[in-house]
C-alpha positions in Angstrom: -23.8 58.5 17.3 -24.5 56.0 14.6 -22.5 58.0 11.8 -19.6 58.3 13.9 -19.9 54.3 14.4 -20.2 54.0 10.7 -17.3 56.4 9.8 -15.2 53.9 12.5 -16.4 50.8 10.9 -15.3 51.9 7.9 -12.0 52.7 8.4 -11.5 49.6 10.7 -12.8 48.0 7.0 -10.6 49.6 5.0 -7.3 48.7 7.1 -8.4 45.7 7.5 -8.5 45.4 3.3 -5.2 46.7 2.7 -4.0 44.2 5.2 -5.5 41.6 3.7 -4.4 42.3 -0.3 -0.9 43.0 1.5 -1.0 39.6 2.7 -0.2 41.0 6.0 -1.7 38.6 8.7 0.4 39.0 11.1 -1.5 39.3 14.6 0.2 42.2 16.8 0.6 44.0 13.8 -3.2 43.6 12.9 -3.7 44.6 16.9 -1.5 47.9 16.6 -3.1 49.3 13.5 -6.8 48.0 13.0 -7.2 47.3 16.4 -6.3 50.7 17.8 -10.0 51.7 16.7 -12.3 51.2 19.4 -15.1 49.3 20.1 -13.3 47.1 17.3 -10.5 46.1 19.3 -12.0 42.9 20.9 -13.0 41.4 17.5 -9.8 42.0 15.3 -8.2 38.7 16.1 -11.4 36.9 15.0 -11.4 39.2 12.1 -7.8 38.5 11.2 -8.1 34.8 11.3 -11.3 34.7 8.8 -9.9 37.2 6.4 -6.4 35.0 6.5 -8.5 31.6 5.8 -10.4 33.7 3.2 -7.4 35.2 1.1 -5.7 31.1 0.8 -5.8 30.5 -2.4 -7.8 27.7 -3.6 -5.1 25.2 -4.5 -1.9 26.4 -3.2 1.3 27.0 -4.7 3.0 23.2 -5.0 7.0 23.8 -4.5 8.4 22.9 -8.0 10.6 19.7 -8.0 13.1 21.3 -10.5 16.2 19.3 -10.7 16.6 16.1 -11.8 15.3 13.8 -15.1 11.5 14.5 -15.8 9.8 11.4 -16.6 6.2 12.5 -17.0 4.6 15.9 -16.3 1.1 16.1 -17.2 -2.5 16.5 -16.3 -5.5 13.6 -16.2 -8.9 12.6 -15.1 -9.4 9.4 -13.6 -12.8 7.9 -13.3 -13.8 4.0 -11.3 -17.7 3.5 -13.3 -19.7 7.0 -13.0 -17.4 8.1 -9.9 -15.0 10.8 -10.4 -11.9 10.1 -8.3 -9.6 12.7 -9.7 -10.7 15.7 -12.3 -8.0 17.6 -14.8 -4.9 17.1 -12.1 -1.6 17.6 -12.5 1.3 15.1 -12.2 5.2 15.5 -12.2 7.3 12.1 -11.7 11.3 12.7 -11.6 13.9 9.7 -11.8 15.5 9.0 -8.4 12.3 9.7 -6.3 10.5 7.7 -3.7 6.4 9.2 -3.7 4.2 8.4 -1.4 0.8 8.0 -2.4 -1.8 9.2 0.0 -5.7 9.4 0.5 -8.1 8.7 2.7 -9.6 4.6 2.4 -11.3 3.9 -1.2 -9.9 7.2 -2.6 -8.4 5.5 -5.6 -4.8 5.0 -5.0 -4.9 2.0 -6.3 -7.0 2.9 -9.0 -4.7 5.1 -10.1 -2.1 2.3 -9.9 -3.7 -0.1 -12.0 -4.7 2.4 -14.5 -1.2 3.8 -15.0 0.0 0.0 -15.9 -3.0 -1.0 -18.1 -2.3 1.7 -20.2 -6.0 3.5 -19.2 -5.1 7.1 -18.0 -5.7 9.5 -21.3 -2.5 11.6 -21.6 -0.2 9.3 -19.6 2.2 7.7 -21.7 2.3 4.3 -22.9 4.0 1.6 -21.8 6.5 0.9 -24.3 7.2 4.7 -24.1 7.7 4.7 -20.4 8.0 1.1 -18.7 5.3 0.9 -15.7 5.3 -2.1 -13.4 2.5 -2.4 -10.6 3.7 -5.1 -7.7 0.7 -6.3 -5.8 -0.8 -8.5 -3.6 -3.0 -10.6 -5.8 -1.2 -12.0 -8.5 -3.6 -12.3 -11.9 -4.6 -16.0 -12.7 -3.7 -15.8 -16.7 -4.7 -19.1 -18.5 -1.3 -20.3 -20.4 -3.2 -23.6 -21.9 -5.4 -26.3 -21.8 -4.2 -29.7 -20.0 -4.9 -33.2 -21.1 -8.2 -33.5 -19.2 -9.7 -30.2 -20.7 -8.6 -28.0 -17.2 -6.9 -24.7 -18.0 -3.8 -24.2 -17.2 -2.8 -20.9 -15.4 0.2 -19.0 -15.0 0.3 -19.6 -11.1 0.8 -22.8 -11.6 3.9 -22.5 -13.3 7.2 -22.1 -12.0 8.4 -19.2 -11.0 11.2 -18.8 -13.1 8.7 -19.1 -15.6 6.2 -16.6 -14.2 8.8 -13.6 -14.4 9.9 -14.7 -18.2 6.5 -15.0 -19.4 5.5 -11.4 -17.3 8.5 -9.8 -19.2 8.5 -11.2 -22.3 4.0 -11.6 -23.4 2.4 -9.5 -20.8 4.5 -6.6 -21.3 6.4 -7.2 -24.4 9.3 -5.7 -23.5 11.9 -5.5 -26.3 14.9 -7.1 -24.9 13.6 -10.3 -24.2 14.4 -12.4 -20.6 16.5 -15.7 -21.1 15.6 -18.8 -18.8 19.1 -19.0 -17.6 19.3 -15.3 -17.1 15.8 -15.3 -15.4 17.2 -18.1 -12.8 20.3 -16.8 -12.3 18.8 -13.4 -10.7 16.2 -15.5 -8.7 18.7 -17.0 -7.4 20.4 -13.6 -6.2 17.2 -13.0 -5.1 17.2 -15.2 -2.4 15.1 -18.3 -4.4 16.3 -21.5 -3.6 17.3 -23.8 -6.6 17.6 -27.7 -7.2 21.3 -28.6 -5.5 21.1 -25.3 -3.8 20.0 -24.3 0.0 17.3 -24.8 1.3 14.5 -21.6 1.3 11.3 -21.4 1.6 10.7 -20.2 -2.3 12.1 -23.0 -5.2 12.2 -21.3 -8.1 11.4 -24.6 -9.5 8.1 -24.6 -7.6 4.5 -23.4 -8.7 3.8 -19.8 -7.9 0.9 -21.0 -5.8 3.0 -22.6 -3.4 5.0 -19.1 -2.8 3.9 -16.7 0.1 2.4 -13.1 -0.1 6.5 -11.8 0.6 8.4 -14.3 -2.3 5.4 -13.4 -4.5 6.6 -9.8 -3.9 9.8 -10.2 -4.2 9.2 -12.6 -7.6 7.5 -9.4 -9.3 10.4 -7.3 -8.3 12.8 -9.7 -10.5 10.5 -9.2 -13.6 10.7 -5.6 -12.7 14.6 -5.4 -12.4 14.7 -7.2 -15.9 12.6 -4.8 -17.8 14.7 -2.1 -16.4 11.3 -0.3 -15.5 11.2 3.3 -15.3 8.2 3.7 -12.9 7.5 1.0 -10.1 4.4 1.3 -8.3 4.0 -0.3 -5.0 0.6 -1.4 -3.0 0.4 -1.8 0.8 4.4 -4.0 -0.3 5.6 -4.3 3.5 2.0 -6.1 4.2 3.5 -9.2 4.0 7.3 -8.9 5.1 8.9 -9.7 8.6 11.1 -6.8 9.6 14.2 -9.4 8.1 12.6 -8.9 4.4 11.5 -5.2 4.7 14.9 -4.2 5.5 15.8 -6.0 2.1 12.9 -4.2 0.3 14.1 -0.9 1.5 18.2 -1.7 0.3 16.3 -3.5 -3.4 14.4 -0.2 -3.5 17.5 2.5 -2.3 19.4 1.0 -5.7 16.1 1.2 -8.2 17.1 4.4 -10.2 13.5 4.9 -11.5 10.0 6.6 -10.2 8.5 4.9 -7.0 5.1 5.7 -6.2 3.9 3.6 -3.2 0.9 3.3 -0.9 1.5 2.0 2.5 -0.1 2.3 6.0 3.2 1.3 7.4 4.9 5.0 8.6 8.7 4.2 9.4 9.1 2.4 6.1 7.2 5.7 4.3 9.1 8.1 6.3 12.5 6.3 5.8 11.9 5.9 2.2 9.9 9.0 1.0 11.1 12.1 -0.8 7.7 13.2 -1.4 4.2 12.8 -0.9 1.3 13.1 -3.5 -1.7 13.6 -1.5 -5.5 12.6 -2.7 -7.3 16.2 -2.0 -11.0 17.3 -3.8 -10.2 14.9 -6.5 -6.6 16.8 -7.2 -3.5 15.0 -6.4 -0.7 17.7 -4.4 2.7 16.9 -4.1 4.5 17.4 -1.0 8.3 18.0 -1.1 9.9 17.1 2.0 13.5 15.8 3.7 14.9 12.2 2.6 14.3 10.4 6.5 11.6 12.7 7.7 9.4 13.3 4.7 6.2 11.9 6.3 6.8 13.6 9.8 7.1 16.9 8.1 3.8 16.1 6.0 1.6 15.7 8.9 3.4 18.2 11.1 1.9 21.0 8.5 -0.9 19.3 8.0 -2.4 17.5 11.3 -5.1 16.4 10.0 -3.6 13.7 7.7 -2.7 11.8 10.6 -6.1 10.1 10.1 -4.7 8.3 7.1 -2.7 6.2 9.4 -4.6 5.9 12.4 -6.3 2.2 13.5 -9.2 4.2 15.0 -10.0 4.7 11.2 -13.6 2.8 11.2 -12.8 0.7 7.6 -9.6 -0.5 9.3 -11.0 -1.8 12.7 -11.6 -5.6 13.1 -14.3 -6.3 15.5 -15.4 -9.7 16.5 -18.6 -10.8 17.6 -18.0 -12.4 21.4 -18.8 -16.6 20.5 -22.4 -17.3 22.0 -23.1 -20.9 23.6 -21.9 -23.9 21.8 -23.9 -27.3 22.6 -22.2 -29.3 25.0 -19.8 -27.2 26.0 -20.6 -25.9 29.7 -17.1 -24.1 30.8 -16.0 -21.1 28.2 -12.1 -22.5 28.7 -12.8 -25.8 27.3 -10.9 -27.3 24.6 -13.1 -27.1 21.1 -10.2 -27.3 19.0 -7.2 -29.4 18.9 -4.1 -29.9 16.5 -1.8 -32.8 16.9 1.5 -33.3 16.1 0.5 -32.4 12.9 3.1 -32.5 9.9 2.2 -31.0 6.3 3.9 -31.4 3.3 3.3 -29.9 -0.2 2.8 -32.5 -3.4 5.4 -30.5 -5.1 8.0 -30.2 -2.3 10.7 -32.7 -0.9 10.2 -32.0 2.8 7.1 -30.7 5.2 6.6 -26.8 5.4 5.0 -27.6 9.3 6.6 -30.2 11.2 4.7 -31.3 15.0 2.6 -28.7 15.5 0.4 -29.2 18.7 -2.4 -26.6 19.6 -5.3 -26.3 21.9 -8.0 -23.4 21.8 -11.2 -22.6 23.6 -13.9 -20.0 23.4 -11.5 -17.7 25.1 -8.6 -18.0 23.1 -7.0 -15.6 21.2 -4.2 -17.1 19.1 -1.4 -15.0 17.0 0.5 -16.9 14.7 4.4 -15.5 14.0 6.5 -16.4 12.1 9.2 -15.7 9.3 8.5 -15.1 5.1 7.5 -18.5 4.1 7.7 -20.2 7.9 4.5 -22.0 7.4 1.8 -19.6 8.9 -1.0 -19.8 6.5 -0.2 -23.0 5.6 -0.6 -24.1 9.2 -4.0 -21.8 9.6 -5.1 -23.8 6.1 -4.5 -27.7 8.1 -6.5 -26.4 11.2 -9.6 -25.1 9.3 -9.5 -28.4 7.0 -8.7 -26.9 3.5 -5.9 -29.0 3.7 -5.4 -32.5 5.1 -2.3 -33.4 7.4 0.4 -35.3 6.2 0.9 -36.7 10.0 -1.0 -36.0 13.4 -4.8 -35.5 13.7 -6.7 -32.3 14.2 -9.6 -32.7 16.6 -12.8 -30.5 16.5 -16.2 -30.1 19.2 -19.3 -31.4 17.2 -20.9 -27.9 17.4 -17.6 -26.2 16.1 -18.4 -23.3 13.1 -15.5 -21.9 11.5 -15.0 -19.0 9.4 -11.7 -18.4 7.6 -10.7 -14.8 6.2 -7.5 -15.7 3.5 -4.4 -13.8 3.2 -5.4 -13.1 -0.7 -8.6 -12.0 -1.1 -9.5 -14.1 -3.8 -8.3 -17.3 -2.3 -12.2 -19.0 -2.5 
């Protein structure tokens, strides 16, 4: 009757209890005890399962990275306006590690960045305590003076020998100050090309400006070198790079004996790199401790769902075009609307043209890829066919009902 059942469901409780503060989840054993008891024995593996999801702690145990140098271990809040992106979580950077830094789109990675280098996150120590350098895509437009005419004059229109002094020496004031000669000299070593030297596709002599999204990169990591930083935090740093210059990032970064914290959505290079991952989760950060080479796969192989992070089909990474509508006079969709040529370009500052005879033709139906090596002339070309800059030679053509719209490389290039 009903106080047998009872009596049964008690016991089947009880079992299932000591199980559970056992830590015992294991399913034949939970099928030979508790689930001997009939009429229970059909809904013990359901049971099991919720009582094992129940009994997780809340955050769980991070493995402790114990050997090594410690270079900051401490706890923080971080906060973008009234938005809480992380609350009282804890951080532990070693020398000699490679963390990747992971989180869901608009999470605050870079936030967190930014707020590390401009000395903002209470608790974390300062910079001439611990030396922090952020490399990133968009490099700040500092006015260094006034020219003759009243115009400011900003630091990306200096040289960029100049640039990494100045960034070492006034922006962050680093003790041991950078020499001009010194500066050059590992520029050079760099890669830069130099007045008598080879030819590259950076001068060192040349305005920042005229440098693209990879020798930018690749400038910052020469102030870095020179400061001797201690932590070096990446964003998105392969964004730019042909697979020629991220195979030199990875050997630069394999012989940088500080911190590396780095966000990328580029997996070989994280899971090549990576010794661990620090993970945005409920506005805690977790650190993930995995095998030099294979970090990353063994991340999302124990926890699948992180694969998201990565994936295209993430919504805020898709590009969709609208599909042209009708343009006025044109009758056939593969007609020419656009034409370059022969079209040479040469910088003001430079002794030769960065595009030389460059003939194109697109329609309504085209779809157009432009490749090319660090510093080949890719934007540069996409800047002559749109009009923001004239051609030095050749003629660009264009229909009379042509609208363009032009995304840049840098976000703030308008």
């Amino acid at each position: 009757g009903d106080a047998a059942f009872e009596l049964m469901a008690k016991h089947v409780a009880s079992l299932a209890s000591m199980a559970t503060n056992m830590r015992s989840f294991d399913s034949a054993a939970w099928k030979s005890g508790v689930g001997l008891v009939e009429p229970f024995s059909g809904i013990i593996e359901d049971l099991r399962a919720k009582m094992e999801i129940a009994a997780k702690p809340k955050e769980e145990i991070e493995e402790e990275d114990t050997e090594g140098i410690d270079l900051y271990k401490g706890a923080f809040s971080l906060a973008y306006g009234t938005l809480t992106l992380l609350r009282d979580t804890k951080m532990h950077l070693k020398r000699d590690r490679f963390y990747g830094l992971l989180g869901p789109n608009q999470c605050g990675k870079t936030t967190l960045m930014r707020a590390i280098v401009n000395e903002q996150l209470e608790g974390f120590p300062k910079r001439d305590e611990l030396k922090s350098v952020f490399v990133e895509h968009e490099i700040e437009e500092e006015e260094v003076g006034v020219q003759d005419d009243g115009f400011p004059i900003l630091s990306v229109d200096k040289p960029g020998w100049w640039w990494v002094m100045h960034t070492v020496n006034e922006i962050y004031k680093c003790e041991t100050k950078a020499e001009e000669q010194q500066v050059k000299e590992l520029m050079k070593n760099t890669g830069f090309g130099y007045p008598g030297g080879p030819d590259r596709a950076a001068n060192l002599e040349l305005p920042v400006t005229s440098y693209s999204g990879g020798w930018k990169m690749k400038m910052q990591l020469c102030a870095a070198q020179l400061m001797n930083a201690d932590v070096l935090m990446l964003d998105e740093p392969t964004g730019h790079l042909d697979v020629e210059n991220v195979k030199w990032l990875e050997d630069w970064l394999e012989s940088f004996t500080g911190s590396i914290i780095c966000t990328s959505h580029f997996t070989p290079f994280l899971d090549k790199m990576c010794t661990h991952i620090i993970d945005f989760q409920d506005r805690k950060l977790k650190t993930f401790k995995g095998e030099k080479g294979k970090t990353l796969t063994q991340f999302v192989e124990k926890y699948p769902e992180k694969k998201s992070y990565f994936e295209l089909s993430n919504e805020i990474m898709r590009f969709t075009f609208p599909e042209p509508g009708p343009m006025e006079g044109v009758k056939s969709r593969s007609k020419v609307i656009l034409r370059m040529s022969s079209v040479d370009y040469m910088y003001p500052t430079k002794d030769k043209p960065t595009i030389v005879d460059v003939n194109l033709t697109v329609s309504q139906v085209s779809r157009v890829a432009v490749i090319g090596a660090n510093g080949a002339g890719k934007s540069t070309a996409i800047k002559v066919l749109v009009g923001e800059q004239k051609p030095t030679k050749g003629s660009i053509w264009k229909s009379s009902g042509l609208r363009m719209a032009y995304v840049a490389q840098h976000a703030f290039h308008h």
